[in-house]
N, C-alpha and C positions, 0 to 999 in steps of 0.2 A: 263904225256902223251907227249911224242916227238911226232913232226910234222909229221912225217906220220902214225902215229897211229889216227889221226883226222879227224872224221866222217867227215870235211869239203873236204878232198880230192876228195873222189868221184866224188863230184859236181862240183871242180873245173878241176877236170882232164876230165870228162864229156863235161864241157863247152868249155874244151880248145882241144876239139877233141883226145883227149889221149885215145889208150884202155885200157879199166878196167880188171884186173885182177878179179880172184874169189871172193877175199876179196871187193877188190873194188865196182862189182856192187853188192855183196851183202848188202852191207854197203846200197848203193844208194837204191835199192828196198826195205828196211826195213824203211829209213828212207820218201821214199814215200808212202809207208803203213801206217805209224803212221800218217802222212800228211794228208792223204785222209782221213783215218777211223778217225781223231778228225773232219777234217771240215764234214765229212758224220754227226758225232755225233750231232753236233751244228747244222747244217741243220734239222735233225732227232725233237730235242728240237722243233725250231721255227716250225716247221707243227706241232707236235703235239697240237700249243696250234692254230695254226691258223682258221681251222674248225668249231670251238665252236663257236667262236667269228667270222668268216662269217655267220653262218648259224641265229644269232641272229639279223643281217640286214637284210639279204635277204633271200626266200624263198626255199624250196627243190628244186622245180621245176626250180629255178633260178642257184641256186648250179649242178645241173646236167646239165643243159646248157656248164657251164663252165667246168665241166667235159667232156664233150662230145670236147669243142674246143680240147681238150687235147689229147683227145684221134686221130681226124682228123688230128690234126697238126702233132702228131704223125707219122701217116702216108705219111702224108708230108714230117718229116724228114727223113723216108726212101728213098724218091726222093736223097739224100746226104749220106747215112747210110754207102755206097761203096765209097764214096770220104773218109770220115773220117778217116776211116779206112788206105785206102792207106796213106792219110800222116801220121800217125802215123809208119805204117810199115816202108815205108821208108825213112821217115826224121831219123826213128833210124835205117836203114839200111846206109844211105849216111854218116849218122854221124859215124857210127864203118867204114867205111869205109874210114873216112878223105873228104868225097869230099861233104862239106858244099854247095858248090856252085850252087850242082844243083835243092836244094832246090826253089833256088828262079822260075826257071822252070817250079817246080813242084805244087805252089803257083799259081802263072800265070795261069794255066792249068786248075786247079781246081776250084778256083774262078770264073772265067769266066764261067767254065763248068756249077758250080751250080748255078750263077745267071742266065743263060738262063732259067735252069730248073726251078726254082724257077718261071719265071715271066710267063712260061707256064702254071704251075702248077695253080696259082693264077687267069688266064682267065679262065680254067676250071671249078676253084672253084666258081668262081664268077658266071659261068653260070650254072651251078649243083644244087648249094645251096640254091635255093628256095626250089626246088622237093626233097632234102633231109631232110631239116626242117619239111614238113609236110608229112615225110613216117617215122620223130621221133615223129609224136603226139604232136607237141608244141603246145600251146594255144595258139590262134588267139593274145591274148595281146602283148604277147613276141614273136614273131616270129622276129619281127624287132628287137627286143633285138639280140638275137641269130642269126640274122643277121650279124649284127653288131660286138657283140664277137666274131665268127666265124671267118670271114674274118679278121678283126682287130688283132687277135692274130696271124692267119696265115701270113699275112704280114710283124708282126714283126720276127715272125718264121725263115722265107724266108732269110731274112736281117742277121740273127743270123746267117742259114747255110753257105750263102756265107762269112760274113767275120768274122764267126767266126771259120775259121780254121787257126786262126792266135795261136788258142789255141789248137787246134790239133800238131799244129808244135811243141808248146812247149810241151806239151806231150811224143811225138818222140824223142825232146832233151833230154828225162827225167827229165828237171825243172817244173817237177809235183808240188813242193811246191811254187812255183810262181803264177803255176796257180789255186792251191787249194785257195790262200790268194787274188787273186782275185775274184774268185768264194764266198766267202765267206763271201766280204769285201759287194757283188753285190745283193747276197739271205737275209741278213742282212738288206740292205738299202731297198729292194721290202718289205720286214717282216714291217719295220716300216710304208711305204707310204698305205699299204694294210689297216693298222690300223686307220692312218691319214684318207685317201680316207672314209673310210666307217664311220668314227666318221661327218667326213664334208657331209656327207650326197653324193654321188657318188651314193653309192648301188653295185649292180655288173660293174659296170661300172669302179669302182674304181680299181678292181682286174686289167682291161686290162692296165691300166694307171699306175699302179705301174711296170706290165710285163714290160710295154714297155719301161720306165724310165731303169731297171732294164739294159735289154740285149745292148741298147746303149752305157750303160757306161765300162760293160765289153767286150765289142768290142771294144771299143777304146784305155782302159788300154792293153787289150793283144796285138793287134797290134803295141804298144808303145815298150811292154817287149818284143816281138819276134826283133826289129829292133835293140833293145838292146844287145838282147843276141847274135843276126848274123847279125855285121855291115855291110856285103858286101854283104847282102839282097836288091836285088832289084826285084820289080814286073811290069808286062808292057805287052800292048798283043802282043807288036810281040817275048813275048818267050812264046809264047801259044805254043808247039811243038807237035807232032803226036806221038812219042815214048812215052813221059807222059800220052797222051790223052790215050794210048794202057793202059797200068799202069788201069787206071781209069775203060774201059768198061772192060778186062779181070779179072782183081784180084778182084776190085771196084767191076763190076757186079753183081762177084759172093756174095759177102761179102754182098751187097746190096739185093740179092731175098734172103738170110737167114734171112738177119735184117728185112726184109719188113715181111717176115712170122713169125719173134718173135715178131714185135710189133704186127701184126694183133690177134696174138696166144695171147698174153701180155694182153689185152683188146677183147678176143673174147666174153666171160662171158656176159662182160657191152653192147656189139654191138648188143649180142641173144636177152637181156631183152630188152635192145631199141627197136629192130626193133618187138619182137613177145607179147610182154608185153607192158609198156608207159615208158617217160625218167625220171619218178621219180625212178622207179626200175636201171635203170643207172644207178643214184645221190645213191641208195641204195648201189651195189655193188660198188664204188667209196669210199663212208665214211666208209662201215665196213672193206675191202682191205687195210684201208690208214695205219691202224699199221704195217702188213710184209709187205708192198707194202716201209713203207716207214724204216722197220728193216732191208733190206735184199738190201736198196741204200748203206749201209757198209761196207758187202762183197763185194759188186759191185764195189766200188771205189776200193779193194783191185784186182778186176779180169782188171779193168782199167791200175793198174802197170802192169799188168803182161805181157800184149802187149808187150810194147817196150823193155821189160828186155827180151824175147822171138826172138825177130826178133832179135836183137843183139847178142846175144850167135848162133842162128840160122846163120847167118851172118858169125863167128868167127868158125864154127863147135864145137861146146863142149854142143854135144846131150847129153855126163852122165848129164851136168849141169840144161841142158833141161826137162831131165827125171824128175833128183832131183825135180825142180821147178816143176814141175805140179804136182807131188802128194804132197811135202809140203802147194803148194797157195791150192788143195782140202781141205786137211787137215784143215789147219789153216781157212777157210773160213767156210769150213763144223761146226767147233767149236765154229764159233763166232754167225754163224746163229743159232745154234739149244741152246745155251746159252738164247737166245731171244724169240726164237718161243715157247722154251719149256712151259715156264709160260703163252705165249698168248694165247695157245692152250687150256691151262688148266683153265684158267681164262676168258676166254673169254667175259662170260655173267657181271662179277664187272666190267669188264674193260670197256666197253661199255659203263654202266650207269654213270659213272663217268666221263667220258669223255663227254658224249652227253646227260646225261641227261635220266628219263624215259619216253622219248617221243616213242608213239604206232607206228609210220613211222618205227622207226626203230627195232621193234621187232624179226625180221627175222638176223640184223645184229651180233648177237654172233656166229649163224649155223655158216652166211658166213665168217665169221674171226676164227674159228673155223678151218674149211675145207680148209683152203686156207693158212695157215701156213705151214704146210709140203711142198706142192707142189710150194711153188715158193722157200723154201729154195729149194728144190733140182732143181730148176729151174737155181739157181744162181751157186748150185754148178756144174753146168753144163761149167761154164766160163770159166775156165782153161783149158778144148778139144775145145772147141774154140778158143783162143787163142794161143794154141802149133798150131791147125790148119793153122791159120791166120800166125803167127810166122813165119811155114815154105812155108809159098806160098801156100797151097794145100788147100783154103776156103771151094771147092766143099764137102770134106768129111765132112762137119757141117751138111750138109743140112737135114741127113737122121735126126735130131732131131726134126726142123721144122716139115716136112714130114709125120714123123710119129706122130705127140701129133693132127696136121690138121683131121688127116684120123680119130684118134681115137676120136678127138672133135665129128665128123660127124657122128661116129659109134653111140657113148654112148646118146650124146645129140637127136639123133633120136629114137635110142631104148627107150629113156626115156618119150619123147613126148610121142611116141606112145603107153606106157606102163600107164604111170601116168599124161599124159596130163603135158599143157605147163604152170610151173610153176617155181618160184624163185628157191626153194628149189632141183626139178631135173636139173636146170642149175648149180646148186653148185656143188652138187655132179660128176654130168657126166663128166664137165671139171677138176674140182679136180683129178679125176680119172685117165683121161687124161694123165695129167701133171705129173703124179705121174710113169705111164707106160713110158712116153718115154722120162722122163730124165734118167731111168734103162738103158733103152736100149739103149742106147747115151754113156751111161757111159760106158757098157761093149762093147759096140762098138771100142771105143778111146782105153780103156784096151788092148782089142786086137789087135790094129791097133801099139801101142807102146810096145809090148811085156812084159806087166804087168799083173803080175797074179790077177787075178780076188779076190783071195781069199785073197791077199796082200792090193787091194786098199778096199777091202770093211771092212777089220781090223785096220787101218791105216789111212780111208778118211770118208768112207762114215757111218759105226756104231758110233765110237767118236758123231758125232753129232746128234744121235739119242737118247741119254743118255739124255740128257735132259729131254723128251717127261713124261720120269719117273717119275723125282725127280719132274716135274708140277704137275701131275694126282694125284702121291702120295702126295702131300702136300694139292691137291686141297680136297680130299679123305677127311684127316684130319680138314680142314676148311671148309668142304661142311654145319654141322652144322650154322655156322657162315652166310656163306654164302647165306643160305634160311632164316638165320634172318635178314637179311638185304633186301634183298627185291630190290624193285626198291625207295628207300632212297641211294640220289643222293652223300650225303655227308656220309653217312654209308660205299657207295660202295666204296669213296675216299680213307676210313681211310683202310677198307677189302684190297683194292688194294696196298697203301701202305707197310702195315705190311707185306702182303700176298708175296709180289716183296722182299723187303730185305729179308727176312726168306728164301725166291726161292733163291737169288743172293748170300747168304752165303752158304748156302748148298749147290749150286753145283757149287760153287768156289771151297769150300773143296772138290770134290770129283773131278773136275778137276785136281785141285792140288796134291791129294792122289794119284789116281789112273791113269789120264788119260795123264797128261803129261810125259814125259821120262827128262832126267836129264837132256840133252843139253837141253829139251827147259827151264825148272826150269831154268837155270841158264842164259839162254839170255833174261827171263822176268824179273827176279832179279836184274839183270845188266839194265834194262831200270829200273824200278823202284826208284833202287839205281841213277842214272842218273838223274832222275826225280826230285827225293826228292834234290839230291844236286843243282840243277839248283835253286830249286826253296828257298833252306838256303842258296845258292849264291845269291841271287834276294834280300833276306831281308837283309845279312848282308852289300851288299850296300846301302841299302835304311837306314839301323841305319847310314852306314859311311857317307852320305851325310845329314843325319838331326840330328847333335848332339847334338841340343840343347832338341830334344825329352826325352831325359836324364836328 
C-alpha cells in the first residue's frame, strides 16, 4: 500500500486544513463510523450490566429519582442544544474553508454564552425544585435525597455544557476518534467508581460521585486535545463578538427549539406516568426503555458523523455527494438498528427476566420494550434529514417532526385517557404510536424536500430494516414452546436468551448477506474484515517477535 493509498491521510490532511477529495472524506467518515459505533458498543456492554447491580443497592423509588435527574438535566441541556450544534457546523465550516482562526471567536462566544445561561438556569432550578419534587410524589424520606441528586447532577451538567464544547470543536475538526477514546477512556472509569461507590456503601449517592468525577476529567483531557490540535487557539472575552453571538440565536435558536422538543418528546412517556401516575412508573419506563434506549446510542454516534461530513461537502457544493450521504447513513443506520431491535421485539418477555430478575414491579416492562422498539428505531432513522438540514443552514425545516409526534402525543394520549383511563399500558401504546406517525412523515417530508423518490428511499432505507422484525417473530414462533417452559426461572430465561440471540444473529446475518446487501457493500465489509483479521495476525506475530523465548 503506497503512501497515499493510507487510511491515515484523511486525518492528516483533515488536520492540516487540506480539502478532502471524495475518496478522502469518505475514507475519514467510515473510519469515524467504526470509531463511534465500537466505542457506542462498549458503552452499550457496561449499562447493560450496570441496572442489575444498582437496583440491588438501592431502591425502585430511588432509581427513578435518578432517572428523573436525567431526564431535567436533559432539559437543561437543551438550554446549550443550539450552541453545540453551531460549533460543530462551523468549526467544519471554517475548517473546509482554511480559516482556523476564527474558531477561537467562536469558542469565546459560546462559552461565555452558555455559562450565563447555565448559572440562570441553575437559580431557577434551585427555586422551582422543592414544588417539583412533591407534584412527583416523592416520599417524605427522600425528598432531600432528590434534592440533592437533582441539583448536584445539574451543576455538574451546567459545567459539562460550558466547557465541554472543547469536544464539539473536535467533532467539527472531524478528530471524532480522539474524542470517542476520551469519551470511552471517561464512561469506563464512572462504570468502575459506580461499582466501587455502591460496594462502599454510598447508595445513590455514589451514582452523582462517579458522574461528577466522570465529566471533570473529560473536560479537561478535551480542552488539552483541542489546543493540541489548533496551536493558535486562543480564548478571552473580549473576542466575545456580535457576528458569532448572531451565529448562536439564528441557527443555534433554531437547532435549539428542535432539540428542546426532542428531548421533551424523548422522555415524554416517563414525564405522563410521573406526573398522572407516581415516580416508581418513571423508574418503570426508564429500566424497560434501557435496551433500544441504549441499542439505538449506535446509530446515533453514526448520525453524530454525519454532521460535519454534511456541513463540509455543503460548504464545497457537491450536493450529488450530499444526496449519496443521506440515503446511504438511512440505509446503513436503518440496518444496524432493526438488526437489534428485531430480536428485542420478539424476545422481550426472556430478555427481561434475565436481565432483572422475576421481580412483579416490573411485570408491565416486556409490553413497554416491546412497543418502543420500532418507534425509536425509526426515531433515529430520522437523523440524517436532520443533519442534511443542519448541514445546509436551513434547521427551521426539522421542526415539522417535533411538531407533529407533540400534537399527535396530545391527540392519542387524551383519546386514550378518556377511552381506557389513565394507565401504563395506554401511555405505551399512545406514544408508540405517536412516534411511529411522525417519523413517516418526517421522512417523506425531506424525501420530497431533496427530490427523492418516495418509492426509492423506502426500498433502499427504510424496509431493509424492517426484515428483521420477521426473522425475531418467526424464530420466537419456533421457541415460544421453550419459552413458556421456562417461565419466570431467571437462569432458564438466561440460557432461552442466549441460544435464542446467536440462532437470531446467524440467521439474519445470512440473510443480510444473501439477500439484502448489494456487492459494493459485500466487498467494503469484506475488506474491513480482511483488515481486521490482518491487524489483529500483525498484533500477534509481533507479540511471538518480541517474546522468543515463548518458543
Amino acid at each position: 500500500m503506497t503512501d497515499s493509498d493510507s487510511p491515515k491521510d484523511s486525518t492528516s490532511a483533515a488536520a492540516r486544513g487540506e480539502p478532502l477529495d471524495a475518496g478522502g472524506m469518505n475514507r475519514l467518515v467510515s473510519r469515524n463510523i467504526f470509531s463511534s459505533v465500537g466505542a457506542k458498543l462498549l458503552y452499550l456492554a457496561t449499562r447493560f450490566f450496570l441496572p442489575p447491580i444498582i437496583l440491588a443497592y438501592i431502591s425502585l423509588e430511588e432509581y427513578g429519582i435518578w432517572a428523573m435527574c436525567f431526564i431535567l438535566i436533559g432539559y437543561l441541556g437543551m438550554s446549550a442544544f443550539g450552541v453545540s450544534n453551531v460549533y460543530i457546523r462551523y468549526v467544519a465550516q471554517y475548517h473546509a474553508q482554511g480559516e482556523e482562526h476564527r474558531i477561537g471567536d467562536l469558542l469565546s462566544t459560546g462559552v461565555t454564552l452558555v455559562s450565563l445561561i447555565g448559572v440562570v438556569a441553575l437559580g431557577l432550578l434551585w427555586i422551582g425544585l422543592p414544588t417539583l419534587i412533591e407534584a412527583l410524589s416523592v416520599s417524605p424520606e427522600l425528598q432531600t435525597t432528590a434534592f440533592v441528586l437533582i441539583f448536584g447532577s445539574a451543576a455538574i451538567f451546567v459545567l459539562e455544557l460550558s466547557w465541554g464544547a472543547f469536544a464539539y470543536v473536535l467533532t467539527g475538526l472531524q478528530r471524532i476518534v480522539q474524542q470517542n477514546q476520551v469519551w470511552v477512556g471517561t464512561f469506563l472509569l464512572e462504570t468502575l467508581l459506580v461499582v466501587v461507590f455502591l460496594l462502599a456503601g454510598f447508595g445513590v449517592y455514589g451514582l452523582l460521585y462517579a458522574f461528577a468525577i466522570r465529566y471533570l476529567i473529560s473536560i479537561s483531557v478535551n480542552v488539552l486535545l483541542c489546543f493540541r490540535n489548533l496551536p493558535g487557539l486562543r480564548l478571552s472575552l473580549r473576542r466575545f463578538n456580535r457576528a458569532d453571538l448572531a451565529l448562536f440565536y439564528r441557527y443555534g435558536g433554531i437547532v435549539q427549539l428542535s432539540g428542546f422538543l426532542g428531548m421533551f418528546l424523548r422522555s415524554i412517556e416517563k414525564l405522563i406516568a410521573g406526573l398522572f401516575i407516581n415516580v416508581q412508573a418513571t423508574g418503570l419506563f426508564d429500566v424497560a426503555q434501557k435496551f433500544p434506549v441504549m441499542a439505538t446510542s449506535i446509530p446515533s454516534s453514526m448520525n453524530a458523523v454525519l454532521l460535519p461530513a454534511t456541513s463540509y461537502m455543503h460548504t464545497q457544493e457537491r450536493r450529488g455527494e450530499l444526496l449519496a450521504l443521506y440515503l446511504k447513513g438511512a440505509r446503513y443506520i436503518n440496518l444496524v438498528t432493526g438488526f437489534m431491535m428485531g430480536f428485542m421485539a420478539a424476545f422481550a418477555a426472556p430478555l427481561i427476566v434475565a436481565w432483572l430478575g422475576p421481580n412483579p414491579e416490573f411485570a408491565l416492562a416486556p409490553l413497554i420494550l416491546a412497543c418502543f422498539t420500532l418507534p425509536f428505531q425509526l426515531n433515529v432513522l430520522t437523523g440524517p434529514a436532520s443533519n442534511i438540514y443542519r448541514g445546509m443552514g436551513i434547521p427551521a425545516r426539522e421542526l415539522i417532526y417535533p411538531l407533529s409526534q407533540l400534537a399527535l402525543v396530545i391527540i392519542l394520549v387524551g383519546i386514550g385517557f378518556l377511552m381506557f383511563g389513565i394507565d401504563v399500558v395506554v401511555i405505551t401504546v399512545a406514544v408508540a404510536l405517536a412516534m411511529i406517525l411522525s417519523a413517516l412523515i418526517y421522512m417523506i417530508y425531506t424525501n420530497r424536500f431533496l427530490a427523492l423518490g418516495q418509492y426509492r428511499f423506502m426500498r433502499d432505507a427504510l424496509l431493509p430494516g424492517l426484515w428483521p422484525y420477521l426473522t425475531g417473530f418467526a424464530l420466537y414462533l419456533l421457541a415460544r414452546p421453550w419459552v413458556e417452559s421456562v417461565g419466570d426461572d431467571r437462569w432458564g430465561s438466561v440460557l432461552l436468551v442466549l441460544v435464542a440471540g446467536i440462532t437470531y444473529c446467524t440467521l439474519q446475518a445470512g440473510f443480510l448477506w444473501l439477500v439484502q446487501l448489494d456487492a459494493g457493500e459485500k466487498d467494503f465489509v469484506a475488506g474491513k474484515l480482511r483488515g481486521l483479521v490482518g491487524r489483529l495476525s500483525g498484533t500477534r506475530r509481533q507479540r511471538k517477535r518480541g517474546h522468543p523465548n515463548e518458543h
